[in-house]
N, C-alpha and C positions, 0 to 999 in steps of 0.2 A: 844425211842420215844422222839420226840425232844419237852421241852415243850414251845417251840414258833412256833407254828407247827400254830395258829392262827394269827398270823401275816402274815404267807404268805396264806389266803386263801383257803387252804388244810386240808381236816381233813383226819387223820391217817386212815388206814385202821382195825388197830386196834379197833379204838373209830365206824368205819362204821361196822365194822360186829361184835362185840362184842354182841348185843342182839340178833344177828340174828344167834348167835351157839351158845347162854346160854342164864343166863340173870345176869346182872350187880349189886351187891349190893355193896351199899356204904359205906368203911371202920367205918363209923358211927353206920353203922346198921347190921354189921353182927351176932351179938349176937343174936342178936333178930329174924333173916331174914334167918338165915343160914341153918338152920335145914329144915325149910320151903321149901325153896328153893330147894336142893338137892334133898327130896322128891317129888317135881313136876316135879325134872327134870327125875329123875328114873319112875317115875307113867307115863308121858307123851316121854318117848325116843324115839318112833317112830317117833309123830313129832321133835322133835328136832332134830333128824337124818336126816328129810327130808330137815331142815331147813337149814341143815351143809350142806349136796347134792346140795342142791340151791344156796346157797354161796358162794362153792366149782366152781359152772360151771359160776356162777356171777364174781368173782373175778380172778381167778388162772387162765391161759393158759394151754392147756394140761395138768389137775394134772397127776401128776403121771408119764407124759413122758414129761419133761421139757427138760431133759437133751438130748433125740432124736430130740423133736421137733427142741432146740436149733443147736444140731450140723448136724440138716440138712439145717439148714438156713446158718450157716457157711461156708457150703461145696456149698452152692449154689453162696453166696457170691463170693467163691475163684473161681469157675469154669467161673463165671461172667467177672470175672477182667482177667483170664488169657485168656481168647477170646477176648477181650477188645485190652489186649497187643500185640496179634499175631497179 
């Protein structure tokens, strides 16, 4: 994570979905907040499972088939260009 990441306008994707698949406590406050914490996330997993599912199709491109999606765009690429050149 780059920490000039506020200079250019951009926030991490990390710092955008960090509450919205857990929840953040502050190196400050984890003695205090940790136990707590853990506990509501195991009592409440369902939602927070739905909240990872929603972030998941928010964020990601095809999870889980990056690497198909990608290398059909490739292949489409290449068919493109070699019509192109005929």
């Amino acid at each position: 994570m780059n920490p000039n990441y506020a200079k250019y306008g951009l926030e991490p994707m990390e710092i955008a979905v960090r509450d919205k698949v857990g929840v953040s406590i502050n190196p400050e406050d984890i003695h205090e907040k940790l136990s707590v914490t853990v506990e509501t996330l195991l009592k409440d997993s369902d939602t927070f499972k739905e909240q990872i599912e929603d972030a998941l199709q928010q964020y990601l491109y095809h999870p889980g088939r990056s690497g198909e999606a990608g290398g059909k765009y490739i292949l489409s690429q290449l068919e493109a260009k070699a019509r192109k050149d005929k």
